[in-house]
C-alpha positions as CSV (number, residue, x, y, z in Angstrom):
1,X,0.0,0.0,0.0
2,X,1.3,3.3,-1.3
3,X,0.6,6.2,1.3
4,X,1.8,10.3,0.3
5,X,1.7,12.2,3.2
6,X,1.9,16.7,2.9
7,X,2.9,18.2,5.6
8,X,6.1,17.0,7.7
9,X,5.6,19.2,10.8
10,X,5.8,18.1,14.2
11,X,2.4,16.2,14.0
12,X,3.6,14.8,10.4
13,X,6.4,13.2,11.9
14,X,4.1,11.3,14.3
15,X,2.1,10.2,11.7
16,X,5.0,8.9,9.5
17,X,6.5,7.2,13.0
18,X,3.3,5.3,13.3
19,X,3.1,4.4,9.7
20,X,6.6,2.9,9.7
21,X,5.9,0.4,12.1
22,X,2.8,-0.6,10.0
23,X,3.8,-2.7,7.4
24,X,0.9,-2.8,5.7
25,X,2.3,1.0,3.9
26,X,5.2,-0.6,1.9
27,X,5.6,2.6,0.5
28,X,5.9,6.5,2.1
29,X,6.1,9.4,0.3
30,X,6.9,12.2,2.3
31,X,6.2,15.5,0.9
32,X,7.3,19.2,2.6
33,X,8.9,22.7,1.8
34,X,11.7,22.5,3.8
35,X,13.0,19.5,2.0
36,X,16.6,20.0,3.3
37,X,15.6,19.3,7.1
38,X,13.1,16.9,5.7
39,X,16.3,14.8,4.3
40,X,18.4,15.4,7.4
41,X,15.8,13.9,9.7
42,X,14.7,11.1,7.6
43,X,18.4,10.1,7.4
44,X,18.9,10.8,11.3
45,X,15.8,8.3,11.7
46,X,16.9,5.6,8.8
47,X,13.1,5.0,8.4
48,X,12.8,2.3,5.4
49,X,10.8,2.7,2.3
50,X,10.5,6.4,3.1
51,X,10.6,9.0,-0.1
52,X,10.8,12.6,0.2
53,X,10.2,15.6,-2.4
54,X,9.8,18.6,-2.3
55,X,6.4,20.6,-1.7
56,X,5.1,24.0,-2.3
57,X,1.4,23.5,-1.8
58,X,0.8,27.1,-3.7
59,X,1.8,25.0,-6.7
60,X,-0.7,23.2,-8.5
61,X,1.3,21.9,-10.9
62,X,3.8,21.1,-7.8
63,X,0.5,19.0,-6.0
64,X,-0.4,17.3,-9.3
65,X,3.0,15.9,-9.7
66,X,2.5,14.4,-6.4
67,X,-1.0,12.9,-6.8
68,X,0.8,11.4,-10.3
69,X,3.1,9.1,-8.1
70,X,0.1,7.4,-7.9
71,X,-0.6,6.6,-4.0
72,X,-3.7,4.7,-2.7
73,X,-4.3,6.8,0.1
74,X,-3.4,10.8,0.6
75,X,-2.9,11.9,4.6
76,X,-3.3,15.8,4.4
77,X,-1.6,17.5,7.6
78,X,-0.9,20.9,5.8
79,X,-2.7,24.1,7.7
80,X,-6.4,24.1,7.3
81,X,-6.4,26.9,4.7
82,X,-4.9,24.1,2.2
83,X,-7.8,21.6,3.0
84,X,-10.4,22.4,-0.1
85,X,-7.4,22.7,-2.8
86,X,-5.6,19.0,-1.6
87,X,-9.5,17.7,-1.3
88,X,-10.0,18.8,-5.1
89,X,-7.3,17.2,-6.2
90,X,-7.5,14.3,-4.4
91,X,-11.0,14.1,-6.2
92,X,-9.7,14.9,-9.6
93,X,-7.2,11.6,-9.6
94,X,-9.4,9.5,-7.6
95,X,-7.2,8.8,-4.4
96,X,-8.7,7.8,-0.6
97,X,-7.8,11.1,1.5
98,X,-7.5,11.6,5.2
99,X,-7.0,14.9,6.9
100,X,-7.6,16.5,10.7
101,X,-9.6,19.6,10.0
102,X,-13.1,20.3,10.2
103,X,-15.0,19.7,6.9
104,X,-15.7,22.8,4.8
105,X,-18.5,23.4,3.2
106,X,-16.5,22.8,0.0
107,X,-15.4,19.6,0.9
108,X,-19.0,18.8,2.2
109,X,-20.2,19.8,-0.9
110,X,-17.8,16.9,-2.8
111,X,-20.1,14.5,-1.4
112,X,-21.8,13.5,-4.8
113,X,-18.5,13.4,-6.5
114,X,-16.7,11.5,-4.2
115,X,-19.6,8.9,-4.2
116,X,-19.2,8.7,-7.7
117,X,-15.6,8.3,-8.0
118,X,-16.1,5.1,-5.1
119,X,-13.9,7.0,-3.3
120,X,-13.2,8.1,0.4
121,X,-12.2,11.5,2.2
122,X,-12.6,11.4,6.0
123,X,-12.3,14.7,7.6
124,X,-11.8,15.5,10.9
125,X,-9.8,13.1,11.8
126,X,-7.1,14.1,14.5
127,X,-7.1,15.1,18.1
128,X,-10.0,17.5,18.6
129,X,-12.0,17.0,15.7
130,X,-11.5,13.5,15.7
131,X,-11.2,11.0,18.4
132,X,-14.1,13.5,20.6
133,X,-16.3,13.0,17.5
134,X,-15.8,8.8,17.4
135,X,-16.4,8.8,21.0
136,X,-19.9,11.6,20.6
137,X,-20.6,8.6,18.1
138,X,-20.8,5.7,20.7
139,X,-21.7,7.7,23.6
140,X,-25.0,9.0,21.7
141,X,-25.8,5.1,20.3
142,X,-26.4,3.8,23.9
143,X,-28.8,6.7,25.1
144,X,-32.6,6.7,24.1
145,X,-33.0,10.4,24.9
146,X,-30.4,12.9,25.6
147,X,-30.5,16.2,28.0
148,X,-27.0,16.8,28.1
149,X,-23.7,17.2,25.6
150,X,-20.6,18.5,27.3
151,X,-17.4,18.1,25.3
152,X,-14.4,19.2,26.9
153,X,-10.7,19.5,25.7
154,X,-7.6,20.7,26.5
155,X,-3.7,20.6,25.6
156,X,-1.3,21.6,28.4
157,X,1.1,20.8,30.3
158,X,1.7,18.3,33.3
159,X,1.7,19.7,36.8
160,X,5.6,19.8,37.3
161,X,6.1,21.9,33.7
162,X,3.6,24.3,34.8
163,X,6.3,26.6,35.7
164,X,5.5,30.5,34.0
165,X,2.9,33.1,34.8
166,X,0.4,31.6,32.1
167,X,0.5,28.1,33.9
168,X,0.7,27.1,30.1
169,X,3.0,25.9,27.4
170,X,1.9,25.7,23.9
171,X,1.9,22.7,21.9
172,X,0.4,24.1,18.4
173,X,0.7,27.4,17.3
174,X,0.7,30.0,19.9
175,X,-0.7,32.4,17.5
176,X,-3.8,29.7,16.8
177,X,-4.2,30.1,20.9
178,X,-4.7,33.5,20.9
179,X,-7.5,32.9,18.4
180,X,-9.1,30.8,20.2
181,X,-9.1,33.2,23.0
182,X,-11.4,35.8,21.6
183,X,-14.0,34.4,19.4
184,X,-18.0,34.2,19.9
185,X,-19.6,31.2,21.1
186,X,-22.8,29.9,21.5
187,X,-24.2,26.9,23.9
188,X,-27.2,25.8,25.0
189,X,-28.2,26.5,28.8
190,X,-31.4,25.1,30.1
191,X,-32.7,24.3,27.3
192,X,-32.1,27.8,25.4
193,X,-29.3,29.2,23.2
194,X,-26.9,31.6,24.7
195,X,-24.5,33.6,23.0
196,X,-21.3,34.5,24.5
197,X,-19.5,37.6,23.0
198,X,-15.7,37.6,22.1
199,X,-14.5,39.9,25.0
200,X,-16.9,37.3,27.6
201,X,-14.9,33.9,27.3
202,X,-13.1,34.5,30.5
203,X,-15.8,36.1,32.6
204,X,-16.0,34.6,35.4
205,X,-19.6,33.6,35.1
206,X,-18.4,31.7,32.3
207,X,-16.2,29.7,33.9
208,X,-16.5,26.6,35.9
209,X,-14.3,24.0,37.5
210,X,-13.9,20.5,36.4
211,X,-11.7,17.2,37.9
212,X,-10.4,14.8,36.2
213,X,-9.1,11.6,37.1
214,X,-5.4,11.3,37.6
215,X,-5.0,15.2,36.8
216,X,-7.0,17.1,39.4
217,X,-9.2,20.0,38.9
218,X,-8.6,22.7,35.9
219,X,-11.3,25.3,34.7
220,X,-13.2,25.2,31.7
221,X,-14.8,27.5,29.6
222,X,-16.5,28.1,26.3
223,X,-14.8,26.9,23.2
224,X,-16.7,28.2,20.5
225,X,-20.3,27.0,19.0
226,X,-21.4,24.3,20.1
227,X,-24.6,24.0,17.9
228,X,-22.0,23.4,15.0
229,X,-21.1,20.8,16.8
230,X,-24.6,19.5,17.1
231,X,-24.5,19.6,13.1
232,X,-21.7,17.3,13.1
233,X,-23.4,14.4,15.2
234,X,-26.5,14.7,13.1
235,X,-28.8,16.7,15.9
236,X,-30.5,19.6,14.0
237,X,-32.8,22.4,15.2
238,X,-36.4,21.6,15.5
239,X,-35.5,18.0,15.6
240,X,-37.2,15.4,18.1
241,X,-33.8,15.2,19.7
242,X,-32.9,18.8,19.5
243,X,-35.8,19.4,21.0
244,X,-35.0,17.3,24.5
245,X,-31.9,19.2,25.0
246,X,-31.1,21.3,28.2
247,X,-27.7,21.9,28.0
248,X,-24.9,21.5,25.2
249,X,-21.7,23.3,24.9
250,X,-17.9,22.6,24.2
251,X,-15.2,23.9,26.8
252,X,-11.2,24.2,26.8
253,X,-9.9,23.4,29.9
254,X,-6.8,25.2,31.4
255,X,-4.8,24.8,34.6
256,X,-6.4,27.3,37.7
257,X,-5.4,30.9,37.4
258,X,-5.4,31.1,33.0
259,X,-8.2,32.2,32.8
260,X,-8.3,35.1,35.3
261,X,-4.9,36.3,33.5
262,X,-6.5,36.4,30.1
263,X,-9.6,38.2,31.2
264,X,-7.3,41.3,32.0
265,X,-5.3,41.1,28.8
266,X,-9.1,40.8,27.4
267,X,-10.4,43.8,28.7
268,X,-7.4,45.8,28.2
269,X,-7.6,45.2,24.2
270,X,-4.7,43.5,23.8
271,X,-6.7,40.5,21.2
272,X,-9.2,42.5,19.4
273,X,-8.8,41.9,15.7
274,X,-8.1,45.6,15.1
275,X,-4.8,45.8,14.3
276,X,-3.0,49.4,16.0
277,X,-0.9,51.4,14.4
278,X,2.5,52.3,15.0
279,X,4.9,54.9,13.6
280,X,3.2,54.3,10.9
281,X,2.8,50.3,10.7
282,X,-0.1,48.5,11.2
283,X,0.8,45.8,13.6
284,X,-1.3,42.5,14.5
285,X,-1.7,42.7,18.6
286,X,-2.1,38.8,18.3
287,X,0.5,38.2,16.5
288,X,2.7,40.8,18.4
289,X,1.7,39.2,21.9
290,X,2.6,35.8,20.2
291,X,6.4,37.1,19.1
292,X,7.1,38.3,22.2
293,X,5.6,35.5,24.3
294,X,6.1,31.8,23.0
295,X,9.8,32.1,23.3
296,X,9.4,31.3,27.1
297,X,6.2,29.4,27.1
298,X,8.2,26.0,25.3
299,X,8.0,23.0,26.7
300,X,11.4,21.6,27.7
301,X,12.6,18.5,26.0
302,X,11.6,16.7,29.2
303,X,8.9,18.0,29.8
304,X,5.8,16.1,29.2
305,X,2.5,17.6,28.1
306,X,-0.9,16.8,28.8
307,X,-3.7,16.0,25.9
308,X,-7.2,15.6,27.6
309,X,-10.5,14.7,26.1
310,X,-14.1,14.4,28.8
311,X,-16.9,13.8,26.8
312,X,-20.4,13.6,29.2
313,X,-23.6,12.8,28.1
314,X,-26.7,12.7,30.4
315,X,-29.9,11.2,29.1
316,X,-32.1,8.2,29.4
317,X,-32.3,4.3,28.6
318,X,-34.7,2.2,28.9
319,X,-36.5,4.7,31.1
320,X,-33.3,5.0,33.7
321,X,-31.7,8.7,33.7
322,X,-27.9,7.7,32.8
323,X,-24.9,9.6,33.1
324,X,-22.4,8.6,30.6
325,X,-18.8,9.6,30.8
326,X,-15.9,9.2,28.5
327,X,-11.8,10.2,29.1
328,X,-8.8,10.3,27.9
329,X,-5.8,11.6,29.3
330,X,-2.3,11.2,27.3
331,X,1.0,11.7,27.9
332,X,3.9,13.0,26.2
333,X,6.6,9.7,25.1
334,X,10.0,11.0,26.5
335,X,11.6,8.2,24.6
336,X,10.2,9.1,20.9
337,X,10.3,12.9,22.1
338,X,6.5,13.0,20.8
339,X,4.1,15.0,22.6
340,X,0.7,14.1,23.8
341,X,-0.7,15.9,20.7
342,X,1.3,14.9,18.6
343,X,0.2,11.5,18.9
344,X,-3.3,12.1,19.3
345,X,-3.0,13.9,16.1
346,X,-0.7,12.4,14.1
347,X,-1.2,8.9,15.0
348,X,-5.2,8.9,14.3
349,X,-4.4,10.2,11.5
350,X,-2.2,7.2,10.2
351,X,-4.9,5.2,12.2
352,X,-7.6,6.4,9.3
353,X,-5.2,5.4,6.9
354,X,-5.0,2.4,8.3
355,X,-8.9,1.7,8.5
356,X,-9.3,2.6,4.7
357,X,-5.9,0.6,3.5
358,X,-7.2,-1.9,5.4
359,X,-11.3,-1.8,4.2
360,X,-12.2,-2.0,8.0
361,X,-14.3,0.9,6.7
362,X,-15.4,0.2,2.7
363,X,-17.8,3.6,2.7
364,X,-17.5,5.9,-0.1
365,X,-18.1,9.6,-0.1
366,X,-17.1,12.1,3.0
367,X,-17.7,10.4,5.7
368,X,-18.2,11.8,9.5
369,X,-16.2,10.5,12.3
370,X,-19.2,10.3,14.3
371,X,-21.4,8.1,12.1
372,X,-19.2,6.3,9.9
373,X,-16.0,4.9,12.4
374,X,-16.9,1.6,14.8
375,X,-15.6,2.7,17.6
376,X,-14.6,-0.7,19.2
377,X,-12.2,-1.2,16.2
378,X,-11.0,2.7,16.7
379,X,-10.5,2.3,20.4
380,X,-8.1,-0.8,19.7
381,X,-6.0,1.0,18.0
382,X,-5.8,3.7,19.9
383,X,-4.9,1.4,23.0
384,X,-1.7,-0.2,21.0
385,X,-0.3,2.8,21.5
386,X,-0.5,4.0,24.4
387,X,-3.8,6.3,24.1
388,X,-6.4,4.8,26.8
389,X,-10.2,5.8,26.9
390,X,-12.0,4.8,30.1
391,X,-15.7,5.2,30.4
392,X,-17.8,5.2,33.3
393,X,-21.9,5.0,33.1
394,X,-24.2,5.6,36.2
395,X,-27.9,6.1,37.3
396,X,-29.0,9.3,38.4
């Protein structure tokens, strides 16, 4: 099985690991800009039947030659502004594609094509999208009505790295953080939509406090629009099942303390979108707070971070009200030097590849994570290496 992957970047590099020691991908084409560090690792790391050439995705011609090498399966790790340009193509020459980003309209739109062609693109298939969407998927199976939907998240770092006045390292773009820090949400709060405005996040009305198991307690709040999420487990307004619903909504979860820093940088302006000007330059305040900042927010090549999933569902069966919970807590490998998101990134995605390589899943068009991966199978996989999900059920 012939397998191209774009994108050689820190959770590239997981996923090529974890499709070396699968010998079902005979084949590896490696594909990135920066071919010349792309060499140098690959020969550091004497992987076997590992090619590499060079990439600039703002080529077409560059991407065609690519997709002319002729793979079975495409994994697409590039940033998510790439995602409908590698999807079209993938469609144009008829190749399986896997990728980690939500699915865009565009690619949503592909549907009819991608049936056509008896091909396969499964999107959002990574950390978070991804292994909180295959878990939504069981969790929602076993529940004959359901009240409650509360997805939480989070990617920090373990207790003894949480060592700086943001008790935070970063383990994606910093920039992308800062984002996610000042953006509208929406949720559902018994049983009606609230909206929360960019500048509320942090509020402390907004925030509440959370334990998990073998971590302790962190504070959550909002993480964007939850009835988005809804969309994507098949829940629509109006529905029956929308209908039952008290309370949905999607939380980040940080170490005590973040969130009462970021309320002040908040309020003081410092990540509204309008850039300021300075003698005469325009200057991004996110990206300026990100230059100066994530030099001393790294984490240290021993440190370990922390990638958290809690999903919690609280309905009925059988008549019985249920509470349903699902975790996952990973670690960072010292001995690979992969951190926790990298592997729950990388390595789901070469776990897609795996399920289509393999036809443990044989459906064409653009499939949803949620309705279209058995989770049993999923959950194996996850556990050979290293990524546990518990689950705990109880009566209320």
């Amino acid at each position: 099985m012939k397998v191209l992957l774009l994108g050689v970047g820190l959770q590239g590099k997981a996923a090529l690991y974890d499709m070396v020691q699968n010998k079902e991908f005979n084949e590896i084409i490696v594909a990135d800009y920066d071919i010349k560090s792309l060499g140098q690792y690959l020969k550091n790391k004497n992987y076997k039947n590992v090619t590499s050439y060079f990439f600039d995705v703002n080529s077409q011609e560059n991407i065609n030659e690519l997709f002319n090498l002729e793979p079975d399966i495409v994994i697409d790790l590039l940033p998510v502004h790439f995602i409908d340009k590698i999807a079209s193509t993938a469609v144009k020459f008829g190749v399986n594609l896997v990728n980690t980003c939500y699915a865009s309209n565009f690619i949503k739109g592909l549907n009819k094509e991608v049936e056509r062609k008896e091909m396969t693109i499964l999107p959002e298939f990574g950390f978070d999208p991804g292994i909180d969407l295959v878990i939504l998927g069981e969790a929602r199976k076993n529940l004959d009505k359901i009240e409650v939907i509360h997805s939480y998240g989070s990617g920090i770092p373990e207790l003894s790295a949480r060592d700086n006045p943001l008790n935070y390292k970063f383990t994606w773009t910093f920039e992308g953080v800062l984002r996610s820090y000042f953006r509208a949400g929406k949720l559902i709060k018994e049983g009606k939509i609230q909206e929360i405005k960019e500048n509320e996040m942090f509020d402390p009305k907004n925030i509440h406090s959370v334990e998990i198991e073998g971590v302790g307690d962190l504070e959550a709040f909002p993480n964007g629009d939850a009835l988005k999420y809804l969309e994507l487990i098949g829940i629509n307004n109006g529905s029956k099942e929308y209908n039952t619903l008290q309370s949905v909504a999607r939380f980040t979860m940080r170490w005590p303390g973040h969130s009462e820093f970021w309320k002040k940088l908040v309020d003081l302006h410092l990540l509204d979108d309008e850039p300021i000007e300075i003698n005469g330059m325009e200057i991004n305040r996110r990206k300026f707070l990100a230059k100066i900042i994530e030099p001393h927010i790294q984490l240290q090549p021993n440190e370990r971070d922390l990638a958290i999933l809690l999903i919690e569902l609280i309905g009925y069966r059988n008549g019985e009200k249920r509470r349903v919970t699902y975790q996952m807590v990973d670690k960072r490998d010292l001995e690979t030097g992969f951190t926790a998101m990298n592997r729950t990134v990388g390595y789901t995605a070469s776990i897609g590849a795996h399920l289509l390589a393999n036809k443990i899943v044989v459906k064409k068009g653009v499939l949803s994570p949620v309705m279209d991966i058995p989770f049993e199978i999923f959950n194996n996989e996850l556990a050979k290496r290293g990524i546990i999900i518990t689950k705990k059920e109880e009566k209320m």
